[in-house]
VEXDREN-2710 file (C-alpha; in Angstrom, 1 decimal):
% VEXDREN-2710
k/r/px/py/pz
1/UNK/-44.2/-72.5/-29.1
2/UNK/-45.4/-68.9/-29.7
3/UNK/-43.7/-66.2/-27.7
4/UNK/-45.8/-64.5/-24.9
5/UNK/-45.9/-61.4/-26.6
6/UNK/-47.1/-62.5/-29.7
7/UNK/-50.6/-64.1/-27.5
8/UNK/-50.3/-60.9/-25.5
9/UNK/-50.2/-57.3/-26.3
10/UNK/-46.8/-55.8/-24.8
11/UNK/-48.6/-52.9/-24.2
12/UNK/-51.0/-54.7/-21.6
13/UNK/-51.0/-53.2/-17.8
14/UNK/-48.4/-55.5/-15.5
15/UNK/-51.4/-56.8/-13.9
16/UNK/-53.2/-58.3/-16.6
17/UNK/-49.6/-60.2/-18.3
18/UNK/-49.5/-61.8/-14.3
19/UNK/-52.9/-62.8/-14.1
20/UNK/-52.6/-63.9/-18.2
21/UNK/-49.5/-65.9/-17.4
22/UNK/-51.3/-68.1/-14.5
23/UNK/-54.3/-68.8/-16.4
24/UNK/-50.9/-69.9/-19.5
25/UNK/-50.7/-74.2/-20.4
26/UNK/-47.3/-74.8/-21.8
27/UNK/-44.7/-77.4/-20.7
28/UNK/-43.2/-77.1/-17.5
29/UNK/-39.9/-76.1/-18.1
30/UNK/-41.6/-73.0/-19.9
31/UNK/-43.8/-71.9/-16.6
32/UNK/-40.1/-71.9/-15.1
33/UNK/-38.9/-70.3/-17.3
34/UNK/-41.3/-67.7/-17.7
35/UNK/-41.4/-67.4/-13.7
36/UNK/-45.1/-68.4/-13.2
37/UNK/-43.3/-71.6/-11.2
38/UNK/-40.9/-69.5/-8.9
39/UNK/-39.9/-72.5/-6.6
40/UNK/-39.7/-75.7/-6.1
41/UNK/-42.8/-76.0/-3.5
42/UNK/-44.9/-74.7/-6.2
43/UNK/-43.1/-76.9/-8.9
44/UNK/-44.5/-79.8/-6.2
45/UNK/-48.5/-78.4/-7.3
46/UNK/-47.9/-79.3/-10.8
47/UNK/-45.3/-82.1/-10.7
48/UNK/-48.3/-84.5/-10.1
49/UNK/-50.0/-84.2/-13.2
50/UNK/-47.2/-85.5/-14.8
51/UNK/-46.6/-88.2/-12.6
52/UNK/-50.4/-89.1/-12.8
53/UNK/-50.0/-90.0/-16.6
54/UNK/-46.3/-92.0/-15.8
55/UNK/-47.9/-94.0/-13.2
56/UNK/-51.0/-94.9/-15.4
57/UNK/-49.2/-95.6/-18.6
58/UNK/-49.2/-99.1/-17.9
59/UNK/-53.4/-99.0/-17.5
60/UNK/-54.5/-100.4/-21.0
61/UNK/-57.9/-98.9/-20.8
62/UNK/-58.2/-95.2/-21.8
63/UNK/-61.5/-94.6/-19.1
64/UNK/-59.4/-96.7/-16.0
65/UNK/-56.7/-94.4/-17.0
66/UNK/-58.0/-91.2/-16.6
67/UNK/-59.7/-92.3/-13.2
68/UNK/-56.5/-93.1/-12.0
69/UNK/-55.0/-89.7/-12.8
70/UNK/-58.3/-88.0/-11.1
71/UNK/-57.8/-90.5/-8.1
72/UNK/-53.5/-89.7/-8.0
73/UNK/-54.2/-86.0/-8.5
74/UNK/-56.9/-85.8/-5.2
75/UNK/-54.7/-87.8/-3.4
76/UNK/-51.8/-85.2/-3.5
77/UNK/-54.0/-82.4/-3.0
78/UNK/-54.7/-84.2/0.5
79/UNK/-53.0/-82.3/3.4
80/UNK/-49.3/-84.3/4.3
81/UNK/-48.9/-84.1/7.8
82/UNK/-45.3/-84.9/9.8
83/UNK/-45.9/-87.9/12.4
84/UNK/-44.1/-88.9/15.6
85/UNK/-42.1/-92.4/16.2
86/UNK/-41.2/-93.1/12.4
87/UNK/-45.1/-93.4/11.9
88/UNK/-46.4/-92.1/8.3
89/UNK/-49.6/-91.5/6.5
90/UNK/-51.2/-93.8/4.0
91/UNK/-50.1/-94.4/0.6
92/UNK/-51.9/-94.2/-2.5
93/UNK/-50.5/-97.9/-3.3
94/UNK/-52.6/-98.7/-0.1
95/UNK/-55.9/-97.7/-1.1
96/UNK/-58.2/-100.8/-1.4
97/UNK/-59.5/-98.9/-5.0
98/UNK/-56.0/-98.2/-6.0
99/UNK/-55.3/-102.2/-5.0
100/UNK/-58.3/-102.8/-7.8
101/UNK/-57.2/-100.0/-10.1
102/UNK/-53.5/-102.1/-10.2
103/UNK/-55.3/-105.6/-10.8
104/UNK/-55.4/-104.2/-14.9
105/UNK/-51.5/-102.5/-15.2
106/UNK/-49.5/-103.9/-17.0
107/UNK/-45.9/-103.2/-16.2
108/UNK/-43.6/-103.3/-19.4
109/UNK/-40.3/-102.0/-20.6
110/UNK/-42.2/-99.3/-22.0
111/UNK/-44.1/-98.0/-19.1
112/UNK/-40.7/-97.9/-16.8
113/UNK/-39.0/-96.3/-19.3
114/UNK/-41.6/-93.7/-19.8
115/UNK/-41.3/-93.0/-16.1
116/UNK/-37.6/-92.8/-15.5
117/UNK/-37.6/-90.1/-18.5
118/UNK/-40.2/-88.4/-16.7
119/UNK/-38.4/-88.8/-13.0
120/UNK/-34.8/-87.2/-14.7
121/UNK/-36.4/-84.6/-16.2
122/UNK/-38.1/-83.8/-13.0
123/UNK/-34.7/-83.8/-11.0
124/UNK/-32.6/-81.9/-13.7
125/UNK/-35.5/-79.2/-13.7
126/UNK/-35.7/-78.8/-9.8
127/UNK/-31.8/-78.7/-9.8
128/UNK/-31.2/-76.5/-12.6
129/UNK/-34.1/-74.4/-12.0
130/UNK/-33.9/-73.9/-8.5
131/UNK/-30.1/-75.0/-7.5
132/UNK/-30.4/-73.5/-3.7
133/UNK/-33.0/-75.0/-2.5
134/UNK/-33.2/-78.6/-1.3
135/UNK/-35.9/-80.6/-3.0
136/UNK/-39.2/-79.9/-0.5
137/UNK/-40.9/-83.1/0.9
138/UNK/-43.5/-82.9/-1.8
139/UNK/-42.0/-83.2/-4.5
140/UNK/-40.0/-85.8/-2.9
141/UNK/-43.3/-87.8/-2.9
142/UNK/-43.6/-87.2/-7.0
143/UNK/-40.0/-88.7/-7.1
144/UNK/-40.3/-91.3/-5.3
145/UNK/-43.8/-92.3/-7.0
146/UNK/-41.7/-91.6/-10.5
147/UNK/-39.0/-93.8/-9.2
148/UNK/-41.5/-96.4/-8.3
149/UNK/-43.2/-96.5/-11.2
150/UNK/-39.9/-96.7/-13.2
151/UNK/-38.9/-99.6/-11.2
152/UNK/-36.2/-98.1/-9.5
153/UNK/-35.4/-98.8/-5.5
154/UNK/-34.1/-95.3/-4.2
155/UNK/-33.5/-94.4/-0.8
156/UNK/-35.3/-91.5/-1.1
157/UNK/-35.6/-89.3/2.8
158/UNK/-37.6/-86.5/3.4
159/UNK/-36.5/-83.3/5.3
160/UNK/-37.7/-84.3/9.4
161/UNK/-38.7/-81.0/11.3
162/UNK/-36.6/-80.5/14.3
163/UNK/-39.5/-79.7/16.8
164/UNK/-40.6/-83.4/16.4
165/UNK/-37.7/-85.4/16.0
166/UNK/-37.5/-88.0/18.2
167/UNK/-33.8/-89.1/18.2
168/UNK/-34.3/-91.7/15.4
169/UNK/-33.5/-92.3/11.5
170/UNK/-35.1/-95.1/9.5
171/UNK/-33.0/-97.5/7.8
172/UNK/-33.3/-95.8/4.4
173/UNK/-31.3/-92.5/5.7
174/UNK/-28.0/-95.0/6.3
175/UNK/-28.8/-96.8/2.8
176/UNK/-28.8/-92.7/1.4
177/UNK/-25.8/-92.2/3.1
178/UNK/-23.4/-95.2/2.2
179/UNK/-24.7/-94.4/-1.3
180/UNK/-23.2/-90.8/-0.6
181/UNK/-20.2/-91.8/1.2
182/UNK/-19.5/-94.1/-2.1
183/UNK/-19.6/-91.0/-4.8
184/UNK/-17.9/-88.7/-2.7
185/UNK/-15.2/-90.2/-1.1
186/UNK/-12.0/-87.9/-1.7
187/UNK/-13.6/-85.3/-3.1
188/UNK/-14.5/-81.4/-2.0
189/UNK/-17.6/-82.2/-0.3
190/UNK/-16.4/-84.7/1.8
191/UNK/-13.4/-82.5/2.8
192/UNK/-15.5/-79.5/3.3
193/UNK/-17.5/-81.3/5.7
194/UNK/-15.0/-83.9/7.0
195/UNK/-16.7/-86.8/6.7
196/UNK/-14.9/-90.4/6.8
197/UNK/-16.6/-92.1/3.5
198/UNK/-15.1/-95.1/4.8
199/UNK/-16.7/-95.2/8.0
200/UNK/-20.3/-94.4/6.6
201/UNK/-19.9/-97.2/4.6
202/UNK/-19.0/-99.6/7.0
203/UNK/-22.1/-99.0/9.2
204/UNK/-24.1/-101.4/9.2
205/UNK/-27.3/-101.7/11.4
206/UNK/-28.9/-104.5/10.2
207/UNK/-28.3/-105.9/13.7
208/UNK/-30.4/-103.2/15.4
209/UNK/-33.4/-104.5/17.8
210/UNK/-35.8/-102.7/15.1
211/UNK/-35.3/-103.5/11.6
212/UNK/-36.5/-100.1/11.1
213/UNK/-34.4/-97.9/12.5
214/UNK/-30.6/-97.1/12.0
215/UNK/-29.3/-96.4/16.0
216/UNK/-25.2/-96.5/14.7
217/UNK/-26.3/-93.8/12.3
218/UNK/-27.8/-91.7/14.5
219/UNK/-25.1/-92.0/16.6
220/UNK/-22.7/-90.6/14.1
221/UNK/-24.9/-87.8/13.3
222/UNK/-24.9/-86.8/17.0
223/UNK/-21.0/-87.2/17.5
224/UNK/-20.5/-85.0/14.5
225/UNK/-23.0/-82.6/16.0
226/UNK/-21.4/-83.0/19.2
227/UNK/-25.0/-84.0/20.8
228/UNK/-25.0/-86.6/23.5
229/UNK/-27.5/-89.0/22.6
230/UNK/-30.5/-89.5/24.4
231/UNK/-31.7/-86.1/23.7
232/UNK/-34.1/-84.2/25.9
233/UNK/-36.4/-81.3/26.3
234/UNK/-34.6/-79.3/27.8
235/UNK/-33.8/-75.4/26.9
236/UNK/-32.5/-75.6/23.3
237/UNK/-33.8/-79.0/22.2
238/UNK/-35.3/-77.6/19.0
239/UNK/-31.7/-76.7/18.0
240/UNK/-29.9/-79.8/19.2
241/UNK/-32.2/-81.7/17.3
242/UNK/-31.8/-79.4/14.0
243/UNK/-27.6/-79.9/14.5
244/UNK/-28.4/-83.8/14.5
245/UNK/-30.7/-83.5/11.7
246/UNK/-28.4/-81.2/9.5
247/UNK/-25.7/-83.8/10.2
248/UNK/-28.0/-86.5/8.4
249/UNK/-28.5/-84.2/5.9
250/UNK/-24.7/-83.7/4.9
251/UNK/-24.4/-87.2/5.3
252/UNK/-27.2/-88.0/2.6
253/UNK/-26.5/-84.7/0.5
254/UNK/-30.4/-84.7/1.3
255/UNK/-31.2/-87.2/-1.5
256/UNK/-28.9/-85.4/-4.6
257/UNK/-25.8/-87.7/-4.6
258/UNK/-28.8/-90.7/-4.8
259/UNK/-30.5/-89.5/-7.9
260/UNK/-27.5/-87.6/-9.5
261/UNK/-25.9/-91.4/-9.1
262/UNK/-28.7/-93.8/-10.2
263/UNK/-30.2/-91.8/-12.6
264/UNK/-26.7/-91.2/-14.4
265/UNK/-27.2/-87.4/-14.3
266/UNK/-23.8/-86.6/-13.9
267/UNK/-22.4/-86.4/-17.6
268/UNK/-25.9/-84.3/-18.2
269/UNK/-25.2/-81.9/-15.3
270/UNK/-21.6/-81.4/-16.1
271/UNK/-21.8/-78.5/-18.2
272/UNK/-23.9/-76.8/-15.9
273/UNK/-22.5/-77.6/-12.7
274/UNK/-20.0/-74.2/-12.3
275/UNK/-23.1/-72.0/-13.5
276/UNK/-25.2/-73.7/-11.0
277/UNK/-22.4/-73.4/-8.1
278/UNK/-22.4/-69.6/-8.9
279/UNK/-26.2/-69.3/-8.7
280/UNK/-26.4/-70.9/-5.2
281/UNK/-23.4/-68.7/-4.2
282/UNK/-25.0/-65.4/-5.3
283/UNK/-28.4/-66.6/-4.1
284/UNK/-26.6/-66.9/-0.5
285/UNK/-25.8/-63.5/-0.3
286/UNK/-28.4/-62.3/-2.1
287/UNK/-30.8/-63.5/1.0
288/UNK/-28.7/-62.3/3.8
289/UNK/-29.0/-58.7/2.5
290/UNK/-32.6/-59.4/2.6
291/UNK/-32.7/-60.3/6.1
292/UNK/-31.2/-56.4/6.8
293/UNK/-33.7/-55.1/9.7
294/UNK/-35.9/-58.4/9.7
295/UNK/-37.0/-60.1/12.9
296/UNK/-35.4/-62.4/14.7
297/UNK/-37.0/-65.8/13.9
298/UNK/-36.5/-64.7/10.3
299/UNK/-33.1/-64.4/10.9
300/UNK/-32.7/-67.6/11.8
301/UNK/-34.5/-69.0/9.6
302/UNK/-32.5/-67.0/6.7
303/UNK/-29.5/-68.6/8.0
304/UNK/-30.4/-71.9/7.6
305/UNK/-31.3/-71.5/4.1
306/UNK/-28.5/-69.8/3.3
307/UNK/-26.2/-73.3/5.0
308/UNK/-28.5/-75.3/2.7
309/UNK/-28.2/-73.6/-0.2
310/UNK/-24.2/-73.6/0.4
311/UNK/-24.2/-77.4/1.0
312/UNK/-25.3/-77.8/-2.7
313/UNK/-23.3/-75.4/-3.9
314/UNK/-20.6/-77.5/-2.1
315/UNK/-22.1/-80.7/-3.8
316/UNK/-21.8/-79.2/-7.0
317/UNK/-18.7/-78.1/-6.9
318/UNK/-17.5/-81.6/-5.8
319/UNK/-18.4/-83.2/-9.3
320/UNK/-16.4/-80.1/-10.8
321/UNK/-12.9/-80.7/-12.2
322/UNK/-10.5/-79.2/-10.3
323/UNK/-9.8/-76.2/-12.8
324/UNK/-13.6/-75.2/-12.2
325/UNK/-13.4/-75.2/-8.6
326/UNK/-10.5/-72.7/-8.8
327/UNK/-11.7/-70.3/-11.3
328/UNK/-15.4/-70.9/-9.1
329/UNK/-13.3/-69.0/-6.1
330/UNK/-11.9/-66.6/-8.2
331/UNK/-15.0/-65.3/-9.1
332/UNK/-16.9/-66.2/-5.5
333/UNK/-14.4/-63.8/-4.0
334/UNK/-14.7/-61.4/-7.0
335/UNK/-18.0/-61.5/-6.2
336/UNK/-18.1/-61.2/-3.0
337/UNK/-15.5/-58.0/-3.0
338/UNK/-19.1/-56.2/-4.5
339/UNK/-21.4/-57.1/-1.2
340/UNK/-21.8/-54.9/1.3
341/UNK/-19.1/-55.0/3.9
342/UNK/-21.2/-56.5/6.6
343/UNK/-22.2/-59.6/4.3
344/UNK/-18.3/-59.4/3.0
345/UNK/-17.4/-59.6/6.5
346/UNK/-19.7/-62.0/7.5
347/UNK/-18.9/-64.7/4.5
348/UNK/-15.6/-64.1/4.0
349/UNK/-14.4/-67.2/7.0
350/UNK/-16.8/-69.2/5.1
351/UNK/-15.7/-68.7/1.6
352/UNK/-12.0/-68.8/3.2
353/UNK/-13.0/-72.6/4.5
354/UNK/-14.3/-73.6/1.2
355/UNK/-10.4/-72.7/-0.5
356/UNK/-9.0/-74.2/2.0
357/UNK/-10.9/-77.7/1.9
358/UNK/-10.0/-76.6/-2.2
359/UNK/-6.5/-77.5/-1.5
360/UNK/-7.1/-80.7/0.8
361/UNK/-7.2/-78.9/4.3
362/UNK/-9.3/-79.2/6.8
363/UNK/-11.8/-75.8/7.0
364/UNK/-11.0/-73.7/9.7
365/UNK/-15.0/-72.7/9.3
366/UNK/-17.9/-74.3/8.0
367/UNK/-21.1/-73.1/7.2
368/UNK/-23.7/-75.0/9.1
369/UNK/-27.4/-73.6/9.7
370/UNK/-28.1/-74.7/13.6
371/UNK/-26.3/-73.8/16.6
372/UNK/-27.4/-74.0/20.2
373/UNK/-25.6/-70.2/20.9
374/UNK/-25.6/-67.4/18.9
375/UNK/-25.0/-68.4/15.2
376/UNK/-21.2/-66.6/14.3
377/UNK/-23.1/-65.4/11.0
378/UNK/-25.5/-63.3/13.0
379/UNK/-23.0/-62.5/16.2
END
């Protein structure tokens, strides 16, 4: 593929090579890498045209095909909305034309093998890419329809927004979680963040009055938040609910230990994994400086992507050999020695947590994004 420069004069203003590099149609690992994708939300406008052509691969005839990738394509450009009591909006599998559409696809070898390619490439891109940030909910809905199409069952669970969360998990954020508990027992991450693999295996809710939900999950998640359950609305419900909910996240890894496991990513991830441990670190700081003088909602906010981004540094640095995680805090405090002393100040506990879960200890602190007081980063 041609270099930009030799398509576009170098000379050119800055404002014509911006507005030349949205209007650019190359792969989408180049529009990363040329920075016209900057994140993954806006990696989540593009992802479906790819999925479109995975998901019709197994439609024989070339005109039913290319409805189906106008029809896939309007139906993610449709406004996703977050519903109360485990309620959720229609699915494109649901649609009475879609129902007709799937009356002429055939499902081969080829067509799920064509869309597993297409769902690893898709996770090793949003992790490589963009390593801090947890994978947004829609491009969780391209994964999943990728994983689908591939024939692949994943407990796939989308990031719940505190202000509506009411006090339950489905099933499938237990089934995320055992699968968690099962690749990390013993290792950093499940130090870090103390969690008994053992026990999260061994729930089992299958009992529960609705087949649905997962109530012995979500009473773990509340004990490790230190929430009584029952919940309320009270003063500060919006941040009890966020502890409970980042609990379910660290529990699930928020969907990475699921595909890094059943897709078999981890051999192609392995050389990476330091580099992208470092990037979340840096990224971390980075952001804090940012929030220097900023309100205090943004604040907040700021912290909470900073605890997620840390959480998959952690995860990273739990499939590292132990040689890597060493020479990773080496640098991290080499690193950090360069911040500005408030941000040095601030992260040093937390970087001092991470060594000590290193060598098998419990953390004395742990970076978490909620609290119901005054978060310690921001005290």
């Amino acid at each position: 593929m041609p270099a930009l420069d030799d398509v576009l004069d170098p000379a050119a203003p800055d404002w014509l090579r911006r507005a030349a590099l949205r209007c650019l149609e190359a792969p989408v690992e180049r529009l990363v890498e040329l920075g016209v994708i900057p994140s993954s939300e806006v990696l989540a406008r593009v992802v479906p045209q790819l999925s479109a052509q995975a998901t019709a691969a197994g439609i024989a005839d070339p005109d039913l095909r290319r409805l189906f990738g106008a029809i896939y394509a309007a139906f993610r450009r449709r406004r996703s909305l977050l519903l109360l009591d485990l309620e959720r909006q229609v699915r494109l599998s649901e649609l009475p034309w879609v129902l007709a559409i799937d009356a002429f696809r055939g499902v081969g070898d080829d067509a799920r093998g064509a869309a597993r390619r297409a769902l690893e490439d898709l996770v090793l891109l949003a992790l490589t890419a963009f390593p801090q940030a947890i994978l947004p909910n829609k491009l969780l809905q391209e994964v999943r329809a990728l994983a689908e199409a591939a024939g692949l069952r994943l407990p796939i669970v989308d990031e719940v927004a505190a202000d509506i969360f009411m006090g339950e998990f489905t099933r499938k954020y237990l089934d995320a979680a055992r699968r968690a508990g099962a690749l990390l027992e013993g290792t950093l991450y499940a130090t870090y963040y103390g969690i008994d693999c053992a026990r999260v295996r061994a729930l089992d809710d299958a009992a529960a009055p609705d087949a649905r939900t997962a109530p012995g999950f979500v009473a773990l998640c509340r004990e490790r938040a230190v929430e009584p359950g029952g919940g309320g609305w009270g003063p500060g419900w919006v941040a009890r609910n966020g502890k409970v909910i980042e609990q379910e996240q660290v529990l699930t890894t928020h969907n990475l230990a699921v595909l890094v496991d059943a897709l078999g990513l981890r051999e192609r991830l392995a050389p990476r994994l330091p580099d992208l441990a470092r990037a979340c670190f840096a990224w971390v700081l980075r952001s804090f400086e940012a929030l220097t003088g900023a309100g205090w909602q943004q604040r907040l906010r700021g912290v909470k992507n900073a605890a997620y981004a840390w959480r998959q540094m952690v995860f990273f640095l739990a499939l590292c050999a132990p040689g890597e995680v060493e020479a990773f805090l080496a640098w991290a405090r080499e690193h950090l020695a360069g911040a500005p002393d408030d941000a040095r100040a601030r992260f040093t506990p937390a970087l001092d947590g991470l060594a000590e879960a290193a060598r098998g200890e419990r953390p004395a602190v742990v970076l978490l994004g909620w609290a119901t007081g005054t978060h310690w980063l921001l005290a």
